[in-house]
C-alpha positions, 0 to 999 in steps of 0.5 A: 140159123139163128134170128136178131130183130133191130129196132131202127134197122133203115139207117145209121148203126141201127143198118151197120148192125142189120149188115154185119149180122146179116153177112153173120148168116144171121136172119133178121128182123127188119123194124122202123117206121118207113116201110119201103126203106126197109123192104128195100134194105130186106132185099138187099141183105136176102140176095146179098147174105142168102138170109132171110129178112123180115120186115116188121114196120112199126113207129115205136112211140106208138104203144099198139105198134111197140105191142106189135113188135113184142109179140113178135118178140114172143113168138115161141114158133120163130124165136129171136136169138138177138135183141137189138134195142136201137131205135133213138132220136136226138133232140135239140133246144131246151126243156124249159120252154121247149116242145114237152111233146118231142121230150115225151116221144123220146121217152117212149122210143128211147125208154118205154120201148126198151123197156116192153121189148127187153120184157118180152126178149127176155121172157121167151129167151130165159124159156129157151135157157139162150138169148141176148139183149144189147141195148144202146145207151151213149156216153151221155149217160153219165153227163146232164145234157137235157133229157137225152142224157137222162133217157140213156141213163135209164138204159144203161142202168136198166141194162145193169139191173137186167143182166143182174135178174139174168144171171145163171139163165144163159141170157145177157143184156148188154148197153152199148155206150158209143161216142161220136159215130159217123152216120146221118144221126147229128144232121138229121137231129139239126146238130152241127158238130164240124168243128170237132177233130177228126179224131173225135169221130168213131166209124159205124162198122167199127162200133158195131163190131165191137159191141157185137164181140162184147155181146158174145162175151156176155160184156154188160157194158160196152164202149167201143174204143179205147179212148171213149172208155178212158174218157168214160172212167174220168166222167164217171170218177167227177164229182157229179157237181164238175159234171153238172157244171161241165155240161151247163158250159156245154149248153151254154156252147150249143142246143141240147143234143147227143154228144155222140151218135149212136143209133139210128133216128129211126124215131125222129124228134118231130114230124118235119124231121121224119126223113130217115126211117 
């Protein structure tokens, strides 16, 4: 049977994912920082799926605890078929003037971490010839709304280079690129998104599904839906100018924040705002 480990596996996508490749008969390892949300999600899938559920707590803005993580990672004697690069965080006010410690911890969940986990995913999974990373990056990669967007660029173009380096190994790297997702992630974040038609909106099972279809068809970039993937082609076919000045009206209409959402907030921005792991 094979094994997935998700990062920000308690809430949001980063638990659709858990579920679905749970019910895939897939063994799962189980990381986020809030340890009895996870082991009840542990027993759940267990008695639910008949799988094993490996609980493997871990704040990953934490350099020791990431390390943690990786070593699981590597472990040759229980090796991990599936990488899901989840955990993430929205962030809202402005840079400039703003809490540069919230801004570095994204950093080190939303970049650093991918970063630690795919090298140690990918050194063991390229041993064994078989494996597949799938990192979720957002639409707000292609625009320039605060740091966010740049974060998830990073991932995006990092996943690119990635599946580049894995060619011919018999291991992918795929990005996931969603838009706006119904989960806890807007709320959690003090992002306020109702005035926002319902067709705006994609359904967590749905998303997840279908990055999990591109990830068995060794798709480097996936965007569930196809309206999402028709808006992506338009934004990335902009002059970055039009883009910049699109996401300079979108600041002026709002505080910085993910214009989707995408990932469980299993890494929140604060710790005020630590509710959900």
């Amino acid at each position: 049977m094979a094994t997935a480990l998700i990062t920000g596996a308690s809430a949001g996508l980063g638990l659709e994912f858990a579920w679905q490749l749970a019910t895939a008969r897939h063994d799962v390892v189980l990381v986020a920082r809030d340890a009895d949300r996870l082991e009840h999600l542990a027993g759940q899938l267990s008695a639910a799926a008949g799988v094993r559920a490996e609980v493997l707590p871990a704040d990953l803005a934490d350099r020791t605890q990431t390390e943690r993580v990786a070593e699981r990672l590597r472990d040759r004697n229980r090796p991990v078929s599936l990488l899901v690069n989840n955990a993430g965080f929205g962030m809202g006010g402005q840079f400039v003037g703003g809490d540069l410690a919230t801004h570095e911890r994204g950093l080190d969940v939303m970049v650093r971490a991918v970063l630690v986990l795919s090298h140690a995913a990918a050194g063991a999974m390229v041993d064994r010839g078989r494996g597949a990373i799938l990192n979720v990056s957002s639409i707000a990669a292609l625009t320039a709304v605060g740091t966010y967007s740049a974060d998830k660029a990073w991932v995006r173009i990092f996943t690119e280079a990635l599946s580049v380096e894995l060619r011919g190994t018999g291991v992918t790297a795929t990005a996931l690129c969603p838009g706006l997702v119904h989960t806890e992630f807007h709320e959690r974040a003090g992002i306020e998104y109702d005035t926002l038609p319902e067709l705006a909106w994609l359904n967590a099972d749905t998303v997840v599904a279908a990055a999990l279809a591109d990830v068995r068809r060794g798709a480097v970039i996936s965007t569930p839906s196809l309206r999402y993937g028709v808006m992506s082609e338009v934004v990335r076919l902009l002059p970055r100018v039009a883009v910049r000045a699109l996401s300079a009206d979108r600041r002026m209409r709002g505080p910085e924040a993910t214009p989707d959402d995408h990932e469980v907030p299993a890494q929140v921005a604060s710790p005020e705002a630590t509710a959900g792991q």
